[in-house]
C-alpha positions in Angstrom: 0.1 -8.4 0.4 -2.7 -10.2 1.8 -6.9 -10.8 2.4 -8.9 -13.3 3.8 -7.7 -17.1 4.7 -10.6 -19.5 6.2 -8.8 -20.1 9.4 -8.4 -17.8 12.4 -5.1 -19.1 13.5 -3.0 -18.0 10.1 -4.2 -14.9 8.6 -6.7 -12.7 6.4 -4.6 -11.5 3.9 -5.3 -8.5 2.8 -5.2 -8.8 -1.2 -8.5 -6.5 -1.1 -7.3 -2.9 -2.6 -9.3 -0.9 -4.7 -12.2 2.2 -4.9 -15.2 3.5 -7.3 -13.6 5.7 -9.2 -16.3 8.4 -10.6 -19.6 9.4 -10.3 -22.3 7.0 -10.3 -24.2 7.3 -13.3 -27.3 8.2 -12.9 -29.6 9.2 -15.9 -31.0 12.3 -15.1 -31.2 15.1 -17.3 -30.8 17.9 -15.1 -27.9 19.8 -14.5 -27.7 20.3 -10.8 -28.2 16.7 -10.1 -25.0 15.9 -12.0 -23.3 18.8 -10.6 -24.2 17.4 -7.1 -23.1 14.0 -7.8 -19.5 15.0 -9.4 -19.1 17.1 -5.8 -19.3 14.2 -4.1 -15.7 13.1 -2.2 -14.0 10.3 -4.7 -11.7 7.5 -2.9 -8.7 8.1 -3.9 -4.6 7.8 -3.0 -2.8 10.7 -1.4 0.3 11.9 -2.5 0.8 9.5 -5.5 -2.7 10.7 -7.3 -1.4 14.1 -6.1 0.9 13.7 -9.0 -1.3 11.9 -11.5 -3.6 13.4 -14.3 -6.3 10.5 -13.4 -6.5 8.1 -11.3 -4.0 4.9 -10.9 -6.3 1.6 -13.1 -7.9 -1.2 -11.2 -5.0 -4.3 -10.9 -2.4 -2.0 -10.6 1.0 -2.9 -8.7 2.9 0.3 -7.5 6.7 -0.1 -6.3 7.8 2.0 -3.7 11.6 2.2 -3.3 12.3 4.5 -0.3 15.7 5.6 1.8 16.0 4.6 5.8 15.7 8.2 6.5 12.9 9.1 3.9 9.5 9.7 5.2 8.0 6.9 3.2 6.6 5.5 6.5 4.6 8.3 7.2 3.4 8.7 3.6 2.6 5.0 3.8 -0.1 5.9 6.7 -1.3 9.1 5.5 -2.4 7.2 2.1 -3.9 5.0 4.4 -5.9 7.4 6.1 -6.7 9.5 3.1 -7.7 6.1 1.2 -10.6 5.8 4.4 -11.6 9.2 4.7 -12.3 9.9 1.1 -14.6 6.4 1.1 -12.2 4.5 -0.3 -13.6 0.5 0.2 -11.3 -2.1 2.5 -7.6 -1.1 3.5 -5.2 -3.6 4.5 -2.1 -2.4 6.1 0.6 -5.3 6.1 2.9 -4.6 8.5 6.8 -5.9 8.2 8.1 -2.9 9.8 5.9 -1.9 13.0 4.1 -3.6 15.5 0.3 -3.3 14.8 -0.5 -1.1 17.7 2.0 1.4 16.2 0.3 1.4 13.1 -3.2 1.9 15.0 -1.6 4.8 17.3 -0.5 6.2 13.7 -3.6 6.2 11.9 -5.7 7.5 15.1 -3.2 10.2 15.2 -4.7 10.6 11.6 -8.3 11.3 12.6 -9.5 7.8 12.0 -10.7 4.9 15.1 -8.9 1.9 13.9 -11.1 -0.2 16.6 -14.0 0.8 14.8 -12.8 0.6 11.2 -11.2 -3.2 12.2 -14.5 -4.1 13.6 -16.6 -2.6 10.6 -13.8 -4.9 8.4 -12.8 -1.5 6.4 -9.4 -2.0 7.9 -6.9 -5.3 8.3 -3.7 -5.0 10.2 -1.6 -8.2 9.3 1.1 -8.4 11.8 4.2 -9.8 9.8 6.4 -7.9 12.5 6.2 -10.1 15.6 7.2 -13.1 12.6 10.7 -10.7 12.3 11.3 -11.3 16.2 10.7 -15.0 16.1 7.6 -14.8 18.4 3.6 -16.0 18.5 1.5 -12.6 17.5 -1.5 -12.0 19.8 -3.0 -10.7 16.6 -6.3 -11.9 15.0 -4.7 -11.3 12.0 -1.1 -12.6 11.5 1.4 -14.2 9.6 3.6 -17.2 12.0 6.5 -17.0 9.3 8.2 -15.4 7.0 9.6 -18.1 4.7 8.8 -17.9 1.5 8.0 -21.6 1.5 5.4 -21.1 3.9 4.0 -17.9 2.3 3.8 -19.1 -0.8 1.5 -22.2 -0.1 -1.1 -20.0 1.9 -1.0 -17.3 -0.6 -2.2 -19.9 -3.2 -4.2 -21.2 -1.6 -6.0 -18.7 0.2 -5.7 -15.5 -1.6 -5.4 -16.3 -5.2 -8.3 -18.0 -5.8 -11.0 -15.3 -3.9 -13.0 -13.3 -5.8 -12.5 -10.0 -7.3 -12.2 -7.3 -4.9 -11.7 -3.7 -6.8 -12.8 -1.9 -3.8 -10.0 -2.4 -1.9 -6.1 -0.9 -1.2 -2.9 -2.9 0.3 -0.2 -1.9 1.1 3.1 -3.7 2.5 5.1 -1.2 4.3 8.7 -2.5 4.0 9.4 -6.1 1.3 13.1 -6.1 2.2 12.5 -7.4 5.1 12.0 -11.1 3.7 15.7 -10.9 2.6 16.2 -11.6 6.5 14.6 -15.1 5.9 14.8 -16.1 2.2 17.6 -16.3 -0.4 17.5 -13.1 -2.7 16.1 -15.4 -5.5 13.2 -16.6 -3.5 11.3 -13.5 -2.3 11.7 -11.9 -5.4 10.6 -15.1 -7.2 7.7 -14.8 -4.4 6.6 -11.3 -5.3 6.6 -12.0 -8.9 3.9 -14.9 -8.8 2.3 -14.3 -6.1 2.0 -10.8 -4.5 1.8 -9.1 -8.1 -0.4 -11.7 -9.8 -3.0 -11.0 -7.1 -3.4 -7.7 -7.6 -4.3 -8.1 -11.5 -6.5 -11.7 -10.6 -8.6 -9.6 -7.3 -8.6 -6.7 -9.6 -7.4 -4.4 -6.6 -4.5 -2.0 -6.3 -1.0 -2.8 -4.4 1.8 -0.6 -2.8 4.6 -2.5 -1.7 8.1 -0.7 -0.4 11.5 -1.8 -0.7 14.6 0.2 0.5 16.9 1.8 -2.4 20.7 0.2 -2.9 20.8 -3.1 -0.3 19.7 -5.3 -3.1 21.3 -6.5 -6.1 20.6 -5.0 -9.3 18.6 -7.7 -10.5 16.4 -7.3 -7.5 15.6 -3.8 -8.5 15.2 -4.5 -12.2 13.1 -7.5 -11.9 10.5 -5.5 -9.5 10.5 -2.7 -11.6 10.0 -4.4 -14.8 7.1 -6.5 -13.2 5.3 -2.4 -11.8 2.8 -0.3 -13.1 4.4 2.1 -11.6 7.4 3.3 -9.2 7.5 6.0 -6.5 10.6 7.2 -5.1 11.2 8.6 -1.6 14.2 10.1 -0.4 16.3 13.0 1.6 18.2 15.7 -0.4 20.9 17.7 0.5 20.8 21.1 -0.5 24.2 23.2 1.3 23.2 23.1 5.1 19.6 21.9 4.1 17.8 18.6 4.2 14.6 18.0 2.0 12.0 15.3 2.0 11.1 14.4 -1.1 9.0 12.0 -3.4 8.6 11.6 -7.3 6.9 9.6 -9.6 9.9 7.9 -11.7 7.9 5.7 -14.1 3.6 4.8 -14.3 2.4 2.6 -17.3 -1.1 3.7 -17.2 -1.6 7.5 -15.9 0.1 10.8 -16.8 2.0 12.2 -14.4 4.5 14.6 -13.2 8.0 13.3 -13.0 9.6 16.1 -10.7 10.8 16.0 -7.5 8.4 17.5 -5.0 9.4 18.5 -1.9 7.5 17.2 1.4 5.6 18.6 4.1 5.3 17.2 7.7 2.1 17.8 9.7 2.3 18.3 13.4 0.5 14.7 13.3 3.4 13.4 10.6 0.7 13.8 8.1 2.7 13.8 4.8 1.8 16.5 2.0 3.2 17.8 -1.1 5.0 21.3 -0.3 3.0 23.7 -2.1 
């Protein structure tokens, strides 16, 4: 949602999102020095380029529409973690859902040390939670209010106009929340020209959820129409059974596989695809 702004007491916004996909070219005839450099670990996005055929473009804007019970949460931070740990540049983890310490408890729980990721800048936490209770963040990196008003003038200002960033990944854990604040028209009005736009300007790649059947129709149609791609996560019912599971229902620019693929939860909530 978000990446830098020049002043400490609003936010950096993380709009950075994005890896090197590939080797590195590097002209050299011999065999087993290409061999070595297409071994190396490529960045890349858990669970959703689980189900790709390549991976998901530069600029792209991926719509996440998730159930309260679904385990779109903990997919949201295992995609964060894989993203880091496969070298994958800048991750910024905007957070309407959790406090920020949550998230960092999450992610450690993961294998990675947020302090030192935050500190290296190869992870922002915006905290857009403590905003939901009506109270002053303690954050370095924080949003003071939700309206989409307020949102809209730093996004333009501050995001819009940086440079390209393809290295980097965001991802906003939960959008419906700015229904709390905004008329329906607004925030979706908001996402449209600001939040997606940024992603094709910066050149960097997007994940934003939204829960399934508490909007309108048009809420639903205007985000999807606006996606590369959407990602649904849900619980099924099967007699006496409950599955997690996740699909790929629509992507403009990568094959995929549109099936329903049941979920796996790690002792550590890390989420993978049932094999």
């Amino acid at each position: 949602m978000c990446a830098r702004t020049t002043r400490r007491t609003h936010t950096k916004y993380h709009s950075r999102r994005r890896f090197k996909f590939g080797c590195r070219t590097e002209t050299h005839n011999c065999c087993h020095v290409l061999l070595r450099l297409c071994a190396r670990v490529l960045p890349r996005i858990p669970l959703i380029e689980d189900l790709t055929t390549g991976p998901i473009p530069h600029s792209s804007f991926l719509l996440v529409e998730f159930t309260g019970a679904s385990q779109w949460y903990n997919a949201s931070f295992t995609i964060s973690a894989g993203w880091l740990k496969t070298g994958g540049g800048p991750l910024g983890y905007n957070s309407l859902a959790h406090p920020p310490d949550d998230v960092r408890s999450k992610l450690n729980e993961l294998g990675l040390n947020c302090e030192q990721l935050e500190s290296e800048d190869k992870l922002y936490i915006t905290d857009l939670y403590t905003a939901t209770l009506g109270q002053k963040s303690k954050e370095k990196i924080a949003i003071p209010s939700l309206k989409v008003a307020d949102l809209s003038i730093e996004f333009s200002r501050n995001i819009m106009r940086g440079p390209p960033e393809p290295d980097t990944l965001a991802i906003v854990d939960n959008g419906s929340t700015l229904a709390r604040f905004n008329d329906e028209k607004n925030w979706v009005e908001f996402i449209l020209t600001r939040i997606i736009p940024s992603a094709k300007l910066l050149k960097n790649t997007g994940i934003a959820g939204i829960i399934r059947e508490i909007h309108s129709a048009w809420v639903y149609e205007q985000l999807e129409a606006a996606a590369d791609g959407i990602i649904d996560f849900s619980v099924e019912e099967e007699g006496k059974t409950l599955r997690d599971v996740m699909r790929i229902r629509s992507m403009r620019n990568a094959h995929f596989d549109r099936e329903w693929h049941e979920l796996k939860i790690g002792e550590n909530f890390e989420i993978t695809l049932e094999k």
